[in-house]
N, C-alpha and C positions, 0 to 999 in steps of 0.2 A: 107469589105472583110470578108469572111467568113473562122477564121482556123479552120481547122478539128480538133476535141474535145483531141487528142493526143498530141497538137503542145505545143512546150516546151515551148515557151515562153506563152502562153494561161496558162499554169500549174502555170509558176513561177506570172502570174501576179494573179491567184485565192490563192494562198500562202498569198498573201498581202490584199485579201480581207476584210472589217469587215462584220461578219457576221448579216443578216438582222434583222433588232429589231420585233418582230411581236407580236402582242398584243393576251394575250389571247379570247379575249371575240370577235374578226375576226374570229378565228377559226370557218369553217366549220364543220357542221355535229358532234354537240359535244353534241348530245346525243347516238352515239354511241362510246360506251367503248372501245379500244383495249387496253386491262392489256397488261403485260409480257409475264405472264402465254400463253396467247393467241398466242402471238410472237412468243414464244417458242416453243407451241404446232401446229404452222403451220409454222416453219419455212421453210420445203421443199417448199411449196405454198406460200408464200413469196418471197422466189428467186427466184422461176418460175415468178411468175408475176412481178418483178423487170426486168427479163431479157426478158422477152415476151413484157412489156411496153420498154425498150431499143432498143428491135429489130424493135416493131412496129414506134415507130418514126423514126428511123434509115428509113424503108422505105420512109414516107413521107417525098421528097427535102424540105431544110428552115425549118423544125419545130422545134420551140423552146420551154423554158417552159412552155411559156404561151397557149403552143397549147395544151403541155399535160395535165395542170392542168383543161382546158377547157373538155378535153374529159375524164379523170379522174370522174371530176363532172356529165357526163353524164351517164356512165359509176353506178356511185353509187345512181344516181338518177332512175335507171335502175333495180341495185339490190333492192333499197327499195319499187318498185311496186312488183316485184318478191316478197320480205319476204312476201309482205300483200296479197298476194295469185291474183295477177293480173299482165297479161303480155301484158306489154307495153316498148318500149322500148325506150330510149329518146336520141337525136342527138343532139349533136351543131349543132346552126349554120356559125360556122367556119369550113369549109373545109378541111385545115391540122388535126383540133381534130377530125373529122370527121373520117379520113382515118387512124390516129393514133385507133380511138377505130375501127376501120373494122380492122386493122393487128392486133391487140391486141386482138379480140377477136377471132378471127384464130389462132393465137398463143393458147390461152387456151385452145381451144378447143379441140386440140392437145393432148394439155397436161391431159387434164380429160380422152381423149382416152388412151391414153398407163398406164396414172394409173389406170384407167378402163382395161383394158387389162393384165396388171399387179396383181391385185387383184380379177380378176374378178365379182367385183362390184362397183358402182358409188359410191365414196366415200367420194368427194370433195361437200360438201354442197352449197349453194349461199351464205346465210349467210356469212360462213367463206370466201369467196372470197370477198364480201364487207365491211369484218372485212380488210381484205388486202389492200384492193381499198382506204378505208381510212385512213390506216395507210401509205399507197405512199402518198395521197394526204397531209395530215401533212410535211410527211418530203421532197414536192417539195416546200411547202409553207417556209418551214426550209431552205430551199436549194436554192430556186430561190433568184439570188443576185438582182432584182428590176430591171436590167436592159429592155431597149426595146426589144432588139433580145437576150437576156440571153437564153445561155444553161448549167448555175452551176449544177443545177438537170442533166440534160441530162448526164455532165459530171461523176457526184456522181452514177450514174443509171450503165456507163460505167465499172467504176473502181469496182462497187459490183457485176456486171455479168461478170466476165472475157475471160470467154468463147460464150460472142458475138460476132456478126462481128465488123470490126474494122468499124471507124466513115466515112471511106471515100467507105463502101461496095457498091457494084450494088445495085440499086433501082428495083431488078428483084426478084418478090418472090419465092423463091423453096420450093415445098413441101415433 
């Protein structure tokens, strides 16, 4: 059975969690840097992309961590042809991440518009959105409790974008 990411007793039983032991030297993609400073300096695009990857799985039924750390990976695998000046774009091949990075990248794309719209210039670099992509990717790694069907991230992703839909939204996307 599957509770909706809201459901109290799901809350009270991640309360009692221990959290995952995760070795450094696993760690994906650890020749790229995100300092603080970094964090700091794109925190608006941080939350954007926290809550654009919330909504985007939210669309796809059943997806769990594992679908978003999967498309996550694609995702940065994506931006780093992009920094090196070639565009190619990389999928899983899993279907949920699949459709997690199609809503997510709809989602930003969004979002580069109206700050585009807003400033009257493109101002969001790829770089720094791949700065972002792996700093999610760290903290679902942080975050995912090992489980098979785990949504600990999913649920972490919920509680920092507040003003998403709730966990049980239509699977209908509006634009």
């Amino acid at each position: 059975m599957d509770c909706p990411l809201d459901c109290e007793f799901l809350q009270e039983a991640r309360l009692r969690e221990r959290p995952p032991h995760l070795d450094p030297a696993s760690v994906p993609n650890q020749d790229i840097r995100v300092p603080e400073s970094f964090l700091r300096d794109h925190e608006e695009l941080l939350m954007a992309s926290a809550q654009a990857l919330f909504v985007a799985a939210a669309q796809v039924p059943g997806a769990i961590d594992y679908d978003v750390r999967e498309a996550l990976e694609a995702m940065i695998k994506t931006h780093r042809t992009l920094d090196s000046g070639l565009i190619y774009e990389s999928r899983p091949a899993n279907p949920l991440a699949g459709g997690i990075q199609h809503y997510f990248e709809q989602q930003m794309a969004q979002y580069r518009e109206g700050m585009a719209q807003q400033s009257g210039v493109h101002t969001i670099r790829d770089s720094e959105v791949m700065g972002v992509l792996v700093f999610l990717q760290r903290l679902e790694l942080h975050n995912n409790n090992g489980r098979r069907r785990g949504r600990a991230f999913l649920d972490m992703l919920r509680r920092l974008a507040p003003s998403a839909p709730p966990s049980g939204a239509s699977n209908i996307v509006t634009a």
